[in-house]
C-alpha positions in Angstrom: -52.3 128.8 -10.8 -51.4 125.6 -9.1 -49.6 122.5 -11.0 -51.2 119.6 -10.4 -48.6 116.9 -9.8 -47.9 114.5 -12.4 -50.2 111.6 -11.3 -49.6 109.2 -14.6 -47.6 106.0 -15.1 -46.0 106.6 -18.8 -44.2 103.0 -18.6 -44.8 101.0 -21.8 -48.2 102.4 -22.0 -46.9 105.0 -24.6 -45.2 102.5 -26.5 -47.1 99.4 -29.2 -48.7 96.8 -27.2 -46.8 93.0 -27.8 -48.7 90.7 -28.3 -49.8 87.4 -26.1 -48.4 84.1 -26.3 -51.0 81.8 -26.0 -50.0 78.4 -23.8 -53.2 76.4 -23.3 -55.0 77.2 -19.8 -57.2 74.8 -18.5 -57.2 75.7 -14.4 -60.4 76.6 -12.6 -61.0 78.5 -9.6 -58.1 79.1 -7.1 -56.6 75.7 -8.5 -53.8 75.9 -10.7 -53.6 74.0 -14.1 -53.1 70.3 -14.1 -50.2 69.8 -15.8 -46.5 68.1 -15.0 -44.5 71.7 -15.3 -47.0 72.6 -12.2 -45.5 74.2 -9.4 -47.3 74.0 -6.2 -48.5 70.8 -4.6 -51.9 70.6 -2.4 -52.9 71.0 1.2 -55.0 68.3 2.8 -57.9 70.6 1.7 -56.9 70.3 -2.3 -56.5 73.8 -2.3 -52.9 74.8 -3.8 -50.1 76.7 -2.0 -46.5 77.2 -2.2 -43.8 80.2 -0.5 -46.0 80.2 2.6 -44.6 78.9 6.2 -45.8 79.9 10.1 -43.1 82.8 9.7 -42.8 84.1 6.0 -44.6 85.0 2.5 -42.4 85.0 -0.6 -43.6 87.0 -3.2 -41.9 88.9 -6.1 -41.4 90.2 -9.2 -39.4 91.3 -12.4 -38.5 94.8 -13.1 -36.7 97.1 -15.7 -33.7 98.8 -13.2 -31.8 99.7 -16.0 -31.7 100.9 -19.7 -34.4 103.3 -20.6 -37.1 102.2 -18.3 -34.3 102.4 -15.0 -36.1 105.8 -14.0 -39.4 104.0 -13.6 -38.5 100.3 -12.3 -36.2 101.4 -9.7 -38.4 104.0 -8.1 -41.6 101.3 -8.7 -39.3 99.1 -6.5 -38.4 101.3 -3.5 -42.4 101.9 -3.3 -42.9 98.1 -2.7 -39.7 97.8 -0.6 -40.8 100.8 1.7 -44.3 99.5 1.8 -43.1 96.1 3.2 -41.0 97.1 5.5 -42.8 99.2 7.3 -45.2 96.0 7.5 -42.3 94.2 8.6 -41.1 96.4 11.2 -44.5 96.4 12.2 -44.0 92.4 13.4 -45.7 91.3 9.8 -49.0 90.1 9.0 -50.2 87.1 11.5 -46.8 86.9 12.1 -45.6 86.2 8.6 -42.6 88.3 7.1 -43.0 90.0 3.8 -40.2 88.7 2.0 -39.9 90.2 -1.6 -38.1 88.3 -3.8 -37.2 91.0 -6.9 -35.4 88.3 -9.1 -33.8 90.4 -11.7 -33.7 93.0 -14.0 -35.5 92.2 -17.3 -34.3 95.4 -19.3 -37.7 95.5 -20.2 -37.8 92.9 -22.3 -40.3 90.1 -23.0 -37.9 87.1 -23.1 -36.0 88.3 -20.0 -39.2 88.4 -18.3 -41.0 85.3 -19.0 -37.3 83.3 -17.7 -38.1 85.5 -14.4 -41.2 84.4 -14.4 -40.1 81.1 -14.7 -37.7 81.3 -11.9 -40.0 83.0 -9.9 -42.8 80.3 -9.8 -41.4 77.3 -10.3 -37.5 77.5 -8.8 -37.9 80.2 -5.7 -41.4 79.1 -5.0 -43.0 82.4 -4.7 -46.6 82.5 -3.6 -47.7 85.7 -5.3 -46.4 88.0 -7.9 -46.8 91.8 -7.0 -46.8 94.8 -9.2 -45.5 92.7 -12.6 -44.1 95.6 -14.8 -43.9 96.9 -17.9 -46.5 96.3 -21.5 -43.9 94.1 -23.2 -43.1 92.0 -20.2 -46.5 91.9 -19.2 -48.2 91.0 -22.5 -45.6 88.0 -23.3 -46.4 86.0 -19.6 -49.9 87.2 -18.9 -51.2 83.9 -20.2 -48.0 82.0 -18.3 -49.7 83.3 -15.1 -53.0 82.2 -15.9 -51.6 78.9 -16.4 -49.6 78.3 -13.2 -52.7 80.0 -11.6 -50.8 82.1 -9.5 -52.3 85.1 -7.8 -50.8 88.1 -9.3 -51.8 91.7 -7.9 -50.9 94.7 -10.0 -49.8 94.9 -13.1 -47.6 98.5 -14.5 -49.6 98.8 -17.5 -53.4 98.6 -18.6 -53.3 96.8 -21.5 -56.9 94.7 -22.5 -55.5 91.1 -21.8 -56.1 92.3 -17.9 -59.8 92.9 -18.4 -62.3 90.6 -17.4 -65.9 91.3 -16.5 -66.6 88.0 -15.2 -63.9 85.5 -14.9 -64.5 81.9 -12.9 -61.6 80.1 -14.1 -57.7 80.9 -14.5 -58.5 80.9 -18.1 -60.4 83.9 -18.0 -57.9 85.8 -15.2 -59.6 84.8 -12.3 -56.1 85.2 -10.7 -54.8 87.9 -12.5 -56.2 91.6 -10.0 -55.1 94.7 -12.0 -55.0 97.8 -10.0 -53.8 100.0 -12.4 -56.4 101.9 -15.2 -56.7 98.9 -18.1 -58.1 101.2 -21.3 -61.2 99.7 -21.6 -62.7 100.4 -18.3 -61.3 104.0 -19.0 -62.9 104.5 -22.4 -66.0 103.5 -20.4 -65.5 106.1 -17.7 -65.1 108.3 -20.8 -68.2 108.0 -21.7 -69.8 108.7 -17.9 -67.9 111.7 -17.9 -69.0 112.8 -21.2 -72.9 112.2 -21.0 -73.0 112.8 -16.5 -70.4 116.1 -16.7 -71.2 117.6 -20.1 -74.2 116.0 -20.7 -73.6 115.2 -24.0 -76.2 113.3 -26.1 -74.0 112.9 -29.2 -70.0 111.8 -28.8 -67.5 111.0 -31.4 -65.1 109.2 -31.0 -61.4 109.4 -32.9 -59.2 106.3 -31.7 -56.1 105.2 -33.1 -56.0 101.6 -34.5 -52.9 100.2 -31.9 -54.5 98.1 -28.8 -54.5 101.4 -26.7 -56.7 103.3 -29.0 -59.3 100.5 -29.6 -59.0 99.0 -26.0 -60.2 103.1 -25.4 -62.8 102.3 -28.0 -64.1 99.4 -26.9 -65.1 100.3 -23.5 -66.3 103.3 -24.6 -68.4 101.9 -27.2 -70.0 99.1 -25.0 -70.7 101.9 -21.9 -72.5 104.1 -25.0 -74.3 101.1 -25.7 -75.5 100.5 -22.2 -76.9 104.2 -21.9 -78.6 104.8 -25.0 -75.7 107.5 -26.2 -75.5 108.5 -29.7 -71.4 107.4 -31.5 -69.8 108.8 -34.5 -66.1 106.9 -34.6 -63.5 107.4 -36.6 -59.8 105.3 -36.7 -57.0 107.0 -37.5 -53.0 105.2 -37.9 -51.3 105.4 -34.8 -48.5 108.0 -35.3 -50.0 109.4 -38.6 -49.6 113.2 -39.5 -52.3 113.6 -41.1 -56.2 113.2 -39.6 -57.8 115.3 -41.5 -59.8 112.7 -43.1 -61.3 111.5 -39.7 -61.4 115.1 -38.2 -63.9 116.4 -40.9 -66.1 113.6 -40.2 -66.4 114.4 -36.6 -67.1 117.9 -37.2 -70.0 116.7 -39.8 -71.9 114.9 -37.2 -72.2 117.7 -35.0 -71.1 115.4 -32.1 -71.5 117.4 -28.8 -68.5 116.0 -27.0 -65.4 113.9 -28.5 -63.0 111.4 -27.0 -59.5 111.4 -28.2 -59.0 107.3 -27.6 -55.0 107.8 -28.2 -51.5 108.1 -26.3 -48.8 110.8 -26.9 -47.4 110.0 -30.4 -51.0 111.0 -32.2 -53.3 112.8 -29.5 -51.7 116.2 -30.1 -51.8 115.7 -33.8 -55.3 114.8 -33.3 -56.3 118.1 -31.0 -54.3 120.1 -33.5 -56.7 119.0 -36.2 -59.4 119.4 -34.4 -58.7 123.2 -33.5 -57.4 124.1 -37.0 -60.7 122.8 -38.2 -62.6 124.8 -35.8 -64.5 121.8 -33.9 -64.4 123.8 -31.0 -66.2 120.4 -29.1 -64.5 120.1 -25.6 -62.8 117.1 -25.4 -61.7 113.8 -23.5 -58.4 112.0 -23.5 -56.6 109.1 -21.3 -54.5 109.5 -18.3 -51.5 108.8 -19.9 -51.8 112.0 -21.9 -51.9 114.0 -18.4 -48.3 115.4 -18.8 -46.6 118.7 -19.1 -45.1 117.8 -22.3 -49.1 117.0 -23.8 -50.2 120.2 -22.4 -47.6 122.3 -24.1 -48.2 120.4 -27.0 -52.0 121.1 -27.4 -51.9 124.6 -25.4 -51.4 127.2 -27.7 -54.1 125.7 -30.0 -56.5 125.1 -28.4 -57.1 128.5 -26.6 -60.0 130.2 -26.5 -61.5 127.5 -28.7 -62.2 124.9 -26.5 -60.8 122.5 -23.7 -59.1 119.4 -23.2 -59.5 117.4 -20.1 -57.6 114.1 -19.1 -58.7 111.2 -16.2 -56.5 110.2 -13.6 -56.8 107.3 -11.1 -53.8 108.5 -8.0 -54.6 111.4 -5.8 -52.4 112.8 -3.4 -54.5 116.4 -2.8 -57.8 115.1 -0.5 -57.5 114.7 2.5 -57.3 111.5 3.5 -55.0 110.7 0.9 -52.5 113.4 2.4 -52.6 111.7 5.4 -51.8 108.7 3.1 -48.3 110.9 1.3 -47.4 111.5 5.4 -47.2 108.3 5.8 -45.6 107.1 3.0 -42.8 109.7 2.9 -42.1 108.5 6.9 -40.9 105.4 5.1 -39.9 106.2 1.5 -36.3 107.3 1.0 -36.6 111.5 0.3 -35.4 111.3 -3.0 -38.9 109.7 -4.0 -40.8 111.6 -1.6 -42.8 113.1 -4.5 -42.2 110.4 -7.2 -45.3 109.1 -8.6 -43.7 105.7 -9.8 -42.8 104.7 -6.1 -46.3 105.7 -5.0 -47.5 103.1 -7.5 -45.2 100.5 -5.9 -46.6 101.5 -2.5 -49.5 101.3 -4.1 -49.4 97.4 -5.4 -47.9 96.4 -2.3 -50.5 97.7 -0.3 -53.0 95.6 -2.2 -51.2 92.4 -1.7 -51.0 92.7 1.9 -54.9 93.7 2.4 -55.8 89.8 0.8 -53.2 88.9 3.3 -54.6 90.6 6.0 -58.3 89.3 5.7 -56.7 85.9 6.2 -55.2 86.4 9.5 -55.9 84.0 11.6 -57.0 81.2 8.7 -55.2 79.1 6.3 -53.3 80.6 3.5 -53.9 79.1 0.7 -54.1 80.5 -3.2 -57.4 80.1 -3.3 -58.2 80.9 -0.3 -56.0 84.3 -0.8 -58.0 85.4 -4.3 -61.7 85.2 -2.4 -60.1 87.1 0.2 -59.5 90.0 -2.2 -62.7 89.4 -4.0 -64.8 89.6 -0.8 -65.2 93.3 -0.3 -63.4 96.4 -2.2 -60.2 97.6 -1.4 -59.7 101.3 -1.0 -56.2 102.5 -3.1 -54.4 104.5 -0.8 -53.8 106.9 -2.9 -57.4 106.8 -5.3 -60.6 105.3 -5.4 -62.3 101.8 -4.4 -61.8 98.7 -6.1 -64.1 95.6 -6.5 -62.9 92.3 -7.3 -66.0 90.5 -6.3 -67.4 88.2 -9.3 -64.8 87.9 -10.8 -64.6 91.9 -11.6 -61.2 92.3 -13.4 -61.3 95.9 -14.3 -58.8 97.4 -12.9 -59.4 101.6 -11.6 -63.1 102.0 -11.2 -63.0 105.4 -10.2 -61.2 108.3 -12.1 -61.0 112.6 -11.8 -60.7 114.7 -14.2 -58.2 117.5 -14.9 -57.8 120.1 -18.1 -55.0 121.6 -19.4 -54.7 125.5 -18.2 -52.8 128.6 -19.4 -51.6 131.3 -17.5 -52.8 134.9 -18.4 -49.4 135.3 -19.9 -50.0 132.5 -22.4 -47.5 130.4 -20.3 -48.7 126.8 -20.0 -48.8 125.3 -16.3 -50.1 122.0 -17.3 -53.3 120.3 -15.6 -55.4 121.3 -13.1 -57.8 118.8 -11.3 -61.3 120.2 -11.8 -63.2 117.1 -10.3 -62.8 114.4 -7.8 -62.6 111.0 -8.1 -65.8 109.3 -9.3 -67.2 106.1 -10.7 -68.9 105.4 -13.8 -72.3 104.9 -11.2 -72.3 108.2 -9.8 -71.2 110.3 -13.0 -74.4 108.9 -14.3 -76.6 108.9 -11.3 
């Protein structure tokens, strides 16, 4: 039985989400606030601009390349690096050079990253961010970048400050464009799969009360909403031993399908339960579960009783996205031929320079750069289409699903892709 290759971005997402700062942001549009601290100055058009001449594009970012968070940063890095270069090499975009500013190395940590930030905008001029990294990092500046109104494509995490269904000002994140899953527009693909898949008319729901589990919630709640599905939900304490409690209440209801809204430290726990009570429901849970050590966690278990499937958002098996990995490894160094973290840098680069490219020929602006990216989907390289249009801040739109599989000798392989990518629209079409 085949391994399906790991295909999730751990990163902070398995850790507690920080919380925002909250500095006031009062920009609209592509324009950036007005305040003295801002960095960019107008064009004869009003529209704001900065790290753009006839024969470069500065962009850049902050990254963890050492400490505990070194074996995702650096490989995330030599993605974008490879990325650019070979759109360098290639005599640029309009005849602009890439030139990616990496500023330093954070550690991972919030106040590390917010001086980058700093740096980055209002010191080196840079005229995008690209593929900012990490939850901590991420969640302490997110509303810094709404305020400078900077456009800032990917983000290394999916936490809920990146989701916006509608936004028309800075405020809201019209400039912020995550690439990456954000949880609530995966609890909501939950819930496709669930009632378009298993047809399931009944779903509970057992999230875990950190901002992953009830970002998970949230979206899969409102989609429920939207299609007339049935709910039972029940919170449990992220890391807890014991969910009894809420797993006896699911198996009450009679719930056709359940979603396990929670990351590694309590979605085993949670799957245990759920066998040893004899729920036997098949069963949901988010990417970031999709690992070897989660499957050998839950394998034994579960057997026989019932199975436990996981999205994901990169694919490197189809087709044309193996014509994608040939491509990619001509430029990648070998060592991360096969490393997931630098496909997600080649990943975020490759959605910075697709805005770019729509401008060839026109002015560069910021604003004009965000309507470039919001005026028709972008395909991922390595996944499904994204949408920016209106304002669409969702992040991955398009998920497949794998389950955990065990070997006739009781030896776990881990996850096997059982369905292509698909968005919430066609699950339920």
């Amino acid at each position: 039985m085949k391994k399906l290759l790991s295909i999730m971005l751990v990163l902070a997402l398995a850790l507690p989400l920080a919380a925002c700062g909250s500095p006031a942001a009062t920009s609209t549009g592509g324009a950036v606030a007005s305040n003295p601290s801002s960095p960019s100055t107008p064009d004869a058009s009003g529209s704001y601009v900065q790290g753009v001449t006839d024969t470069q594009v500065i962009i850049g970012n902050s990254a963890a390349t050492s400490g505990a968070y070194a074996a995702v940063g650096v490989p995330f890095l030599a993605g974008i690096e490879a990325y650019l270069k070979m759109v360098n090499d290639q005599g640029g975009i309009d005849g602009r050079e890439i030139v990616f500013n990496h500023i330093t190395d954070d550690e991972f940590d919030p106040a590390k990253g917010k001086a980058a930030l700093a740096n980055l905008v209002e010191d080196e001029k840079a005229f995008a961010i690209v593929g900012h990294f990490g939850t901590p990092v991420v969640a302490a500046t997110v509303d810094d970048l709404k305020e400078y109104g900077i456009p800032a494509v990917y983000f290394a995490t999916g936490i809920g400050q990146l989701y916006a269904e509608k936004a028309t000002t800075n405020a809201e994140g019209y400039n912020i464009f995550p690439v990456q899953p954000i949880y609530v527009t995966e609890g909501s693909i939950m819930v496709a799969y669930a009632a378009g898949k298993f047809e399931a008319s009944k779903v509970g729901i057992i999230y875990t009360n950190d901002d992953a589990g009830m970002d998970l919630y949230r979206g899969a709640t409102a989609q429920a909403e939207k299609i007339g599905l049935e709910v039972v939900a029940e919170q449990v304490t992220a890391g807890s031993a014991d969910v009894s409690a809420a797993v006896t209440s699911i198996k009450n209801a009679d719930v056709d399908f359940i979603i396990v809204a929670s990351i590694q430290g309590t979605m085993p726990t949670i799957v245990k339960e759920l066998a040893a009570q004899s729920v036997n429901k098949d069963c949901i849970t988010t990417y970031v579960n999709v690992s070897s050590a989660m499957s050998e966690a839950v394998a034994n278990e579960i057997q026989g009783k019932f199975d436990v499937y996981g999205l994901g958002w990169v694919d490197t098996e189809s087709p044309d996205t193996k014509v994608t990995l040939e491509l990619y490894q001509q430029w990648i160094s070998e060592e991360y031929a096969m490393n997931a973290y630098a496909q997600t840098g080649w990943i975020s680069a490759h959605f910075f320079c697709e805005g770019l490219r729509r401008l060839e020929g026109k002015e560069v602006t910021w604003e004009s750069y965000m309507a470039a990216l919001e005026e028709a989907p972008i395909q991922n390289p390595f996944g499904g289409i994204i949408d920016f249009a209106g304002g669409q801040r969702l992040g991955t739109q398009e998920m497949n699903l794998s389950k955990v599989v065990v070997a006739s000798d009781a030896q776990v392989t881990g996850w096997e892709l059982v369905s292509p990518l698909a968005s919430i629209d066609s699950l339920l079409a």
